[in-house]
Backbone atoms as SQL, in Angstrom:
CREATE TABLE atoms (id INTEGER PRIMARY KEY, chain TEXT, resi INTEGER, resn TEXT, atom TEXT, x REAL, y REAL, z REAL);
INSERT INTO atoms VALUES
  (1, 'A', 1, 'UNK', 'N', 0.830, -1.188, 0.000),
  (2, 'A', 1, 'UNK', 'CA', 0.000, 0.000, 0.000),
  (3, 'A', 1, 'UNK', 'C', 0.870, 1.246, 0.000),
  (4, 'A', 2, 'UNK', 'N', 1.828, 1.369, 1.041),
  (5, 'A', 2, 'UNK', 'CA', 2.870, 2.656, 0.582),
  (6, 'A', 2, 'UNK', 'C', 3.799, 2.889, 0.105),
  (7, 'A', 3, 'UNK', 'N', 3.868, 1.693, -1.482),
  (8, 'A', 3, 'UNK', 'CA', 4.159, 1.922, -2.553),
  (9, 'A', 3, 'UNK', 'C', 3.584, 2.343, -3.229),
  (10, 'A', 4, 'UNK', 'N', 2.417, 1.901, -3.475),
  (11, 'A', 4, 'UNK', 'CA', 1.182, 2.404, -4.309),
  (12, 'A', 4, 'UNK', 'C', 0.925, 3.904, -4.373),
  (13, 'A', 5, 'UNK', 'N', 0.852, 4.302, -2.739),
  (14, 'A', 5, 'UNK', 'CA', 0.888, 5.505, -2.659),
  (15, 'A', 5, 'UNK', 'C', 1.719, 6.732, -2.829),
  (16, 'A', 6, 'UNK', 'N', 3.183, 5.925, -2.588),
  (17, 'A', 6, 'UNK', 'CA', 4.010, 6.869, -3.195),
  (18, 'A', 6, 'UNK', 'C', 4.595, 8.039, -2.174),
  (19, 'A', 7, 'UNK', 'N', 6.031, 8.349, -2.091),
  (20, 'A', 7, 'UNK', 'CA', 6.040, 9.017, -1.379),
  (21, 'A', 7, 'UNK', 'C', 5.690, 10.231, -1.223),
  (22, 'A', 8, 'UNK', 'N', 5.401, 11.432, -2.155),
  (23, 'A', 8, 'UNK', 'CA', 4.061, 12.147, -2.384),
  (24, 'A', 8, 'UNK', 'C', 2.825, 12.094, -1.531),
  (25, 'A', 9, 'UNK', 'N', 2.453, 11.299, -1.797),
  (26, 'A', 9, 'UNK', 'CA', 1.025, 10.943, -1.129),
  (27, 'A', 9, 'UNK', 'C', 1.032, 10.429, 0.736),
  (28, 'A', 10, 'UNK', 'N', 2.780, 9.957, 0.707),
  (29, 'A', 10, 'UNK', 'CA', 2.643, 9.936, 2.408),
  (30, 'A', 10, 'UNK', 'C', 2.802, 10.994, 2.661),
  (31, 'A', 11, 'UNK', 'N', 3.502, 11.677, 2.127),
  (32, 'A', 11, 'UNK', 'CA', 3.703, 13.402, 2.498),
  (33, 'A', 11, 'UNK', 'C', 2.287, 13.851, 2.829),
  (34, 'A', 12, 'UNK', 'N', 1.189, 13.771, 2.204),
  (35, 'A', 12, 'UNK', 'CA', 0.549, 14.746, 2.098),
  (36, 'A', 12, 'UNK', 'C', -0.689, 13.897, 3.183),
  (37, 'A', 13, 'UNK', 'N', -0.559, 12.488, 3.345),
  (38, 'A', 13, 'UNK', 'CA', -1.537, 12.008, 4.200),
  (39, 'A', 13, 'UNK', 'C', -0.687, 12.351, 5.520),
  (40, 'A', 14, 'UNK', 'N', 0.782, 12.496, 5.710),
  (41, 'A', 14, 'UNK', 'CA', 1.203, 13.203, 7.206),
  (42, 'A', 14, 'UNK', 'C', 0.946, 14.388, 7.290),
  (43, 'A', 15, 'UNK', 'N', 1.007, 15.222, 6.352),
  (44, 'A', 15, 'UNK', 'CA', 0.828, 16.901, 6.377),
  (45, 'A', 15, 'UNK', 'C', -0.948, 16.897, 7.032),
  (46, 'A', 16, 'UNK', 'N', -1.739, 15.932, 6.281),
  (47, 'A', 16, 'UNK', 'CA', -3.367, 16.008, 6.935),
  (48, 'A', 16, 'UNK', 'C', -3.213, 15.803, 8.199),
  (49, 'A', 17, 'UNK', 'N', -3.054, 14.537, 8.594),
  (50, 'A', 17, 'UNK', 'CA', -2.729, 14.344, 10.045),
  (51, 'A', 17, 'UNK', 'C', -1.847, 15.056, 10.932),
  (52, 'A', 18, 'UNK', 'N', -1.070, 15.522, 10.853),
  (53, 'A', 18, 'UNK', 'CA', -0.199, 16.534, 11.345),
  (54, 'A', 18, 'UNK', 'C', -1.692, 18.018, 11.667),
  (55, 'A', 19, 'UNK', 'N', -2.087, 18.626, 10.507),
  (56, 'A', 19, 'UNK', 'CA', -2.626, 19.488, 10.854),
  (57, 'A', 19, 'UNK', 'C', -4.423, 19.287, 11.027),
  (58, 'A', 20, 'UNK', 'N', -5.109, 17.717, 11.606),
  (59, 'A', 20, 'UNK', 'CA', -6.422, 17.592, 12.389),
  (60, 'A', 20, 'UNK', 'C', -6.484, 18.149, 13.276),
  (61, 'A', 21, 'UNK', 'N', -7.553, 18.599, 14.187),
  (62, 'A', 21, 'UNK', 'CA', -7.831, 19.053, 15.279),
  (63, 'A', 21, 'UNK', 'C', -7.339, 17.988, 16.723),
  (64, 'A', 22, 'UNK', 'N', -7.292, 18.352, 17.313),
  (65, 'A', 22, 'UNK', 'CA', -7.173, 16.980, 18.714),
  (66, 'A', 22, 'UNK', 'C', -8.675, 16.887, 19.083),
  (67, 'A', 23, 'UNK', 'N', -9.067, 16.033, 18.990),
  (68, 'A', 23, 'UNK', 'CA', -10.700, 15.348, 19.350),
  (69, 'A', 23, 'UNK', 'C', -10.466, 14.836, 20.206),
  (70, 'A', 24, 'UNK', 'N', -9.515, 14.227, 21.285),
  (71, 'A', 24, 'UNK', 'CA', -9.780, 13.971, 22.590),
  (72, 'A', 24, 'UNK', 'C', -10.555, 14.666, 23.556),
  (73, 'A', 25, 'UNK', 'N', -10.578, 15.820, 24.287),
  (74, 'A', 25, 'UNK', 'CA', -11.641, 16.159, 24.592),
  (75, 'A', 25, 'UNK', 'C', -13.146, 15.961, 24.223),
  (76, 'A', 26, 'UNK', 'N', -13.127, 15.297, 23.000),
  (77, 'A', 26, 'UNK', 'CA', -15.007, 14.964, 22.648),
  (78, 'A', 26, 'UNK', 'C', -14.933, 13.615, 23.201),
  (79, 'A', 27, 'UNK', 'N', -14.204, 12.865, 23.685),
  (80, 'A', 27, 'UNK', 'CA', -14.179, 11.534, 23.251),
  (81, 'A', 27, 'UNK', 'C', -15.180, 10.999, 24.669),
  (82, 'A', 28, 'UNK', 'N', -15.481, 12.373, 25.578),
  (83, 'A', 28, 'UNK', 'CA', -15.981, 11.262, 26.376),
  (84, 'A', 28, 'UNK', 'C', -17.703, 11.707, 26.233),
  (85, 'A', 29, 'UNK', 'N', -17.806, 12.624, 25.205),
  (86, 'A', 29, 'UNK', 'CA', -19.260, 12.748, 24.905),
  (87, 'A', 29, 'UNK', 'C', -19.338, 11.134, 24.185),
  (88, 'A', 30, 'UNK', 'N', -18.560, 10.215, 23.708),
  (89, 'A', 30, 'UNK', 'CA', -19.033, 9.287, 22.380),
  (90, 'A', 30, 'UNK', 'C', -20.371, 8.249, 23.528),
  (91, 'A', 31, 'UNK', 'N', -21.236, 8.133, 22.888),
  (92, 'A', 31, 'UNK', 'CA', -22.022, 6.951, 24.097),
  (93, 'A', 31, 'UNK', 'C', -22.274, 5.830, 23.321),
  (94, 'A', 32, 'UNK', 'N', -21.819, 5.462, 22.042),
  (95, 'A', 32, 'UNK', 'CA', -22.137, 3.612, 21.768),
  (96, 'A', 32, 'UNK', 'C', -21.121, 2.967, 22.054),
  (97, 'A', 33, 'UNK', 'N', -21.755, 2.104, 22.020),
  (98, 'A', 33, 'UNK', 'CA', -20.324, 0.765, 21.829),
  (99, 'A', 33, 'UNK', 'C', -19.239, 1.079, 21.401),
  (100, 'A', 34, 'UNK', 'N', -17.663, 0.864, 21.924),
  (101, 'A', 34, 'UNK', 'CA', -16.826, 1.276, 21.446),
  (102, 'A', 34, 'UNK', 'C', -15.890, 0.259, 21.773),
  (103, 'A', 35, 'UNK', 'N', -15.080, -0.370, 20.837),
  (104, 'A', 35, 'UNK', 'CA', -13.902, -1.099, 20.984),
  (105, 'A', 35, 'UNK', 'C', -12.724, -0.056, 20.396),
  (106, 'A', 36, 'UNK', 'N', -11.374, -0.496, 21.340),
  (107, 'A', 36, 'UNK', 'CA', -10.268, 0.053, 20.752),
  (108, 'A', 36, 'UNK', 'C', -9.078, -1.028, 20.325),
  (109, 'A', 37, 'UNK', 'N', -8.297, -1.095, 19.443),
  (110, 'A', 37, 'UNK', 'CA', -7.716, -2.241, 19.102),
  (111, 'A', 37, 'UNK', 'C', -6.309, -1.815, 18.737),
  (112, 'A', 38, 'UNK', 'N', -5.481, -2.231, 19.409),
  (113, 'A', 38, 'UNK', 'CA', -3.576, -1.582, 19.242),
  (114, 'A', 38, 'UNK', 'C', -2.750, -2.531, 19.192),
  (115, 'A', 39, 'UNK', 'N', -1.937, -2.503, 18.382),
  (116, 'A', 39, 'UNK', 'CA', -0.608, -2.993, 18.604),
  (117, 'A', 39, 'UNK', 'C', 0.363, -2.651, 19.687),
  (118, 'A', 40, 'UNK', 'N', 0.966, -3.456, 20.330),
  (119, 'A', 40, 'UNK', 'CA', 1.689, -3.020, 21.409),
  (120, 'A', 40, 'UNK', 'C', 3.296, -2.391, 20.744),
  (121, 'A', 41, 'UNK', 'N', 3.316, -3.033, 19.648),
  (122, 'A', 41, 'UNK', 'CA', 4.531, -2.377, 19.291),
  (123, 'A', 41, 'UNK', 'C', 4.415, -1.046, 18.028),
  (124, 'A', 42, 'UNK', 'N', 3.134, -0.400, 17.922),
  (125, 'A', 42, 'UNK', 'CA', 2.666, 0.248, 17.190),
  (126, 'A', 42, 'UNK', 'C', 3.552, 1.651, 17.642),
  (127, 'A', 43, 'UNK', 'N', 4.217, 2.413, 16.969),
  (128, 'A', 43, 'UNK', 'CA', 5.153, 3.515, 16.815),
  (129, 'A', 43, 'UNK', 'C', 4.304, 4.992, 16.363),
  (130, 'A', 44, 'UNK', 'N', 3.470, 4.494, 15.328),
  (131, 'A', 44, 'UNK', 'CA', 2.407, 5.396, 15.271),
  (132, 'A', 44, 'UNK', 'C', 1.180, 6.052, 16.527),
  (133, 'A', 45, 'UNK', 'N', 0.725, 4.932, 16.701),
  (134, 'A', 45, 'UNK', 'CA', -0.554, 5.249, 17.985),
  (135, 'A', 45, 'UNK', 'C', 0.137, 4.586, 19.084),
  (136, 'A', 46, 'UNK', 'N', 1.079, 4.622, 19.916),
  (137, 'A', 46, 'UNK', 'CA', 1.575, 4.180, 20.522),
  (138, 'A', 46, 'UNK', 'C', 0.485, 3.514, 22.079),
  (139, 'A', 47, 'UNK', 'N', 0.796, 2.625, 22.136),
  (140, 'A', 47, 'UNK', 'CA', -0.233, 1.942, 23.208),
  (141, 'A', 47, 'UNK', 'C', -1.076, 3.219, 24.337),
  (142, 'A', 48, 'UNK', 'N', -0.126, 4.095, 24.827),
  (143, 'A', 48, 'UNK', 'CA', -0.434, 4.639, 26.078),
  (144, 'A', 48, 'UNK', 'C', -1.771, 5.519, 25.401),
  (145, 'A', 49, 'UNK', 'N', -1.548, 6.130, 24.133),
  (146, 'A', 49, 'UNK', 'CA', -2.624, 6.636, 23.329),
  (147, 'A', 49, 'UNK', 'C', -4.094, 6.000, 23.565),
  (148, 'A', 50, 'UNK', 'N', -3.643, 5.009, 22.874),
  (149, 'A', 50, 'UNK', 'CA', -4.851, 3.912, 22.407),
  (150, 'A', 50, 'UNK', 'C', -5.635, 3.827, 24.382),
  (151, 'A', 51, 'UNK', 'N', -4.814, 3.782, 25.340),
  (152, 'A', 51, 'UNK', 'CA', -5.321, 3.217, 26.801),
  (153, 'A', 51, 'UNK', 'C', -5.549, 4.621, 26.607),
  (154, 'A', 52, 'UNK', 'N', -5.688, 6.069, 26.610),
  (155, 'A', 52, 'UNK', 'CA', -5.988, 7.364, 26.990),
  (156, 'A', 52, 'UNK', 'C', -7.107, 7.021, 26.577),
  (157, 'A', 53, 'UNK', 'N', -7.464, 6.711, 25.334),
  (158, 'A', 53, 'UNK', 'CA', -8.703, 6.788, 24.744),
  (159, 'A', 53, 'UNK', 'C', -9.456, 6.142, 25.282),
  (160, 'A', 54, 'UNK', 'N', -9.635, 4.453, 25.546),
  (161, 'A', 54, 'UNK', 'CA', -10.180, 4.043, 26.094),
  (162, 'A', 54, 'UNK', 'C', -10.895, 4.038, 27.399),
  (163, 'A', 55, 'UNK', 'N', -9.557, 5.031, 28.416),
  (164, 'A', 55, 'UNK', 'CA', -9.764, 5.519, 29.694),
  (165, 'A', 55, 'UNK', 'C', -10.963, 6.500, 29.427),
  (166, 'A', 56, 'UNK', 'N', -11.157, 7.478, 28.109),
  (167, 'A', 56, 'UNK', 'CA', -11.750, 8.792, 28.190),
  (168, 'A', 56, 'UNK', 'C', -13.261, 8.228, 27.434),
  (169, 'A', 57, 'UNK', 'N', -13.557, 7.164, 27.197),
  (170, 'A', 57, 'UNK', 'CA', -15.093, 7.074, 26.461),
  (171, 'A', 57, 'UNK', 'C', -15.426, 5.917, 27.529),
  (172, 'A', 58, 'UNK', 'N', -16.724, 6.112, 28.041),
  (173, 'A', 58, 'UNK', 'CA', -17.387, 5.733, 28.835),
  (174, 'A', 58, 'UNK', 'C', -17.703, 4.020, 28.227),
  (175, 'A', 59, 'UNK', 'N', -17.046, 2.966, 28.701),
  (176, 'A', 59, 'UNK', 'CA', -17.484, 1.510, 28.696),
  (177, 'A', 59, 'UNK', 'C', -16.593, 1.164, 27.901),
  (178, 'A', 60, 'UNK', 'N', -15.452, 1.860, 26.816),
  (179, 'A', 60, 'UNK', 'CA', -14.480, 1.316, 26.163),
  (180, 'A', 60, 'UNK', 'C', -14.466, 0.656, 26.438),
  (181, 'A', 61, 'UNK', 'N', -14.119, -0.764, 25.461),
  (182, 'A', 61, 'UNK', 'CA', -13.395, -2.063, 25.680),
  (183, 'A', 61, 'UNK', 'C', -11.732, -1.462, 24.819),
  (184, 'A', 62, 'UNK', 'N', -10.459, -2.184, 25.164),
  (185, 'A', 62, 'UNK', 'CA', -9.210, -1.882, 24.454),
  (186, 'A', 62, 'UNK', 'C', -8.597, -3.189, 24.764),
  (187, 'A', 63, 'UNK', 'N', -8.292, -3.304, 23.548),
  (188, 'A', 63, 'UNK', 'CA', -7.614, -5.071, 23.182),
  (189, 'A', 63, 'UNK', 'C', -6.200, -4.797, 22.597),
  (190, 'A', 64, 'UNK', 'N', -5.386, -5.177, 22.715),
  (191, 'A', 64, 'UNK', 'CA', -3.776, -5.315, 22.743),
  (192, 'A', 64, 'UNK', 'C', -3.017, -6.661, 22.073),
  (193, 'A', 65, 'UNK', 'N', -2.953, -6.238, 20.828),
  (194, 'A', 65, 'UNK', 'CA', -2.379, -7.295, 20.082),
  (195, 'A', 65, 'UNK', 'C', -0.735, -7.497, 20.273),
  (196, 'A', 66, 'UNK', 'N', 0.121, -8.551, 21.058),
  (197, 'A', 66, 'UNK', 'CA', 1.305, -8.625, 21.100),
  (198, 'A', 66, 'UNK', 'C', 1.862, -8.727, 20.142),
  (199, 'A', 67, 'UNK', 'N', 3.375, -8.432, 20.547),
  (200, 'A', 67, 'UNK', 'CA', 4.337, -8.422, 19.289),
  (201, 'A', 67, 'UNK', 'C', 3.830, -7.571, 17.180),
  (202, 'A', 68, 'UNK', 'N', 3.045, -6.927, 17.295),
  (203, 'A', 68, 'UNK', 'CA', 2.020, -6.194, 16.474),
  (204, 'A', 68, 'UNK', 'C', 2.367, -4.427, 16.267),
  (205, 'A', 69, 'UNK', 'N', 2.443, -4.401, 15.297),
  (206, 'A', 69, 'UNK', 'CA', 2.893, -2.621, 15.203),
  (207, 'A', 69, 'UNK', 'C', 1.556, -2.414, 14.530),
  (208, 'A', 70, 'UNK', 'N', 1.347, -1.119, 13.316),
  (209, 'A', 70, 'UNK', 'CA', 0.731, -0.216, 13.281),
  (210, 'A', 70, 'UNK', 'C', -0.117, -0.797, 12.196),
  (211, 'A', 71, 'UNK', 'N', 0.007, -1.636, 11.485),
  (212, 'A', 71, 'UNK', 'CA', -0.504, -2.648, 10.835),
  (213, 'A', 71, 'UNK', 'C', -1.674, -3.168, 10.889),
  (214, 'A', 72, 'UNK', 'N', -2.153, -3.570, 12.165),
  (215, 'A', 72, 'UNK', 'CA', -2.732, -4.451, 12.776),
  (216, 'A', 72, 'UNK', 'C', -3.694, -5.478, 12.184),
  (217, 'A', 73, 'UNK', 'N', -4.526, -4.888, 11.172),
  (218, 'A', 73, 'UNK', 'CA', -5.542, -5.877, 10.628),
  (219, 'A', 73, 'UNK', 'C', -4.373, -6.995, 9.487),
  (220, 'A', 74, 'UNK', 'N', -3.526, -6.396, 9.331),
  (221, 'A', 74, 'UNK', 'CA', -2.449, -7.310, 8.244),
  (222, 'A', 74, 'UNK', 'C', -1.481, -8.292, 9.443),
  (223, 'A', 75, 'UNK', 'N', -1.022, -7.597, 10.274),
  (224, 'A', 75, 'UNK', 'CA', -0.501, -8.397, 11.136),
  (225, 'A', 75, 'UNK', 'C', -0.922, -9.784, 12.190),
  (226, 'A', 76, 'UNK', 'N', -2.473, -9.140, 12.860),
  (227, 'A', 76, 'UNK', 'CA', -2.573, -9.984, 13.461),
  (228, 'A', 76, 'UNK', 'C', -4.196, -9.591, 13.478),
  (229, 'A', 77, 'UNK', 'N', -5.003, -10.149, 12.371),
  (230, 'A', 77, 'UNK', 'CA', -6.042, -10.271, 11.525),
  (231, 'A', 77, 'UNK', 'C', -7.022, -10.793, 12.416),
  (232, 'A', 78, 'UNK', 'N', -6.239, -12.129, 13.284),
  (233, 'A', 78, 'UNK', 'CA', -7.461, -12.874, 14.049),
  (234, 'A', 78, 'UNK', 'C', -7.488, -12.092, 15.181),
  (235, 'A', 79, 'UNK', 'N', -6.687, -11.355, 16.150),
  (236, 'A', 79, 'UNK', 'CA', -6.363, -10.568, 16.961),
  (237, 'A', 79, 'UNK', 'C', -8.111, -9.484, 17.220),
  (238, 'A', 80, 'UNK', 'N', -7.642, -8.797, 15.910),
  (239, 'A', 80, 'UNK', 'CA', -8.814, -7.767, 15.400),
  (240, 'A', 80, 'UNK', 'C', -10.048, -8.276, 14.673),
  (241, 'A', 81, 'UNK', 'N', -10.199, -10.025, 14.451),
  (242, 'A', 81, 'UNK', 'CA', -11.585, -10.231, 14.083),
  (243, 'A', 81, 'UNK', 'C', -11.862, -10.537, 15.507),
  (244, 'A', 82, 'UNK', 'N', -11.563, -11.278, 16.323),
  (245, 'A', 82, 'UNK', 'CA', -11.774, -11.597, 17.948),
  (246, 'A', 82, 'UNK', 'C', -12.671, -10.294, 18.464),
  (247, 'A', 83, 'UNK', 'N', -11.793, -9.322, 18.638),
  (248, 'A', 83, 'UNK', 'CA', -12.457, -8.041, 19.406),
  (249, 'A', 83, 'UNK', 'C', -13.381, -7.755, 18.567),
  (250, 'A', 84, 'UNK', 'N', -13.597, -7.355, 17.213),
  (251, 'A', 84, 'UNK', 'CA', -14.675, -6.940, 16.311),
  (252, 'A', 84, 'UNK', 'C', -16.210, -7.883, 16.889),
  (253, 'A', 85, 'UNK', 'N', -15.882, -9.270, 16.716),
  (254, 'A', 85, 'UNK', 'CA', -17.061, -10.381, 16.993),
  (255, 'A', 85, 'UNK', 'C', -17.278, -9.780, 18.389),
  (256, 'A', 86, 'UNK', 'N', -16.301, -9.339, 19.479),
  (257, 'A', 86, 'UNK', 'CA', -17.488, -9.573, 20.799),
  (258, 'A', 86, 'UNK', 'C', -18.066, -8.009, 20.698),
  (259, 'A', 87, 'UNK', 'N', -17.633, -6.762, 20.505),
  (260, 'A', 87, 'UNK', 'CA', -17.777, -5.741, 19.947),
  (261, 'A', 87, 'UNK', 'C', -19.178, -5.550, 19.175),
  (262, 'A', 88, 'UNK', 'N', -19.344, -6.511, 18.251),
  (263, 'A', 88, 'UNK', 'CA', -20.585, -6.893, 17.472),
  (264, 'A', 88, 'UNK', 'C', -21.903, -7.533, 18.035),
  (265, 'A', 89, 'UNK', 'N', -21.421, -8.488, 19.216),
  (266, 'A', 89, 'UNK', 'CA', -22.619, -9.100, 20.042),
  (267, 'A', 89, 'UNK', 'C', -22.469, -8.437, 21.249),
  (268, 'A', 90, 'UNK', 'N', -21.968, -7.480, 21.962),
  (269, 'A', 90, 'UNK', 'CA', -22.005, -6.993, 22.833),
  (270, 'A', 90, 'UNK', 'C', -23.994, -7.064, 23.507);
């Protein structure tokens, strides 16, 4: 995929992200169901992130895929169908 995209295009998908708003403060208006799902070795959203979030929305569930970076649905696929299924029958 970030071949495809080209380095161009990571430029300009970091330049977006770089300049979003911080939405943490909304996060504890969110009221449905909410799963959070991280890699522990994720460099991008680094775990303590992913647990802020979860700490800040009311009933979060947050699931922690070992040995797993930023990847996650490519890395560890069953990891993130697991949490999705109980997430889904909650």
């Amino acid at each position: 995929m970030g071949r495809t995209v080209g380095l161009d295009g990571f430029a300009r998908q970091t330049e977006a992200v770089i300049a979003r708003p911080d939405s943490r403060p909304l996060l504890a208006e969110i009221s449905v169901p909410t799963t959070i799902v991280v890699g522990d070795a994720d460099r991008l959203t680094p775990m303590a992130l992913s647990e802020e979030m979860a700490a800040a929305i009311p009933g979060a569930t947050l699931t922690i895929a070992a040995d797993c970076g930023h990847v996650i649905t490519l890395e560890r696929p069953e990891v993130v169908n697991k949490a999705l299924d109980a997430w889904l029958t909650r």
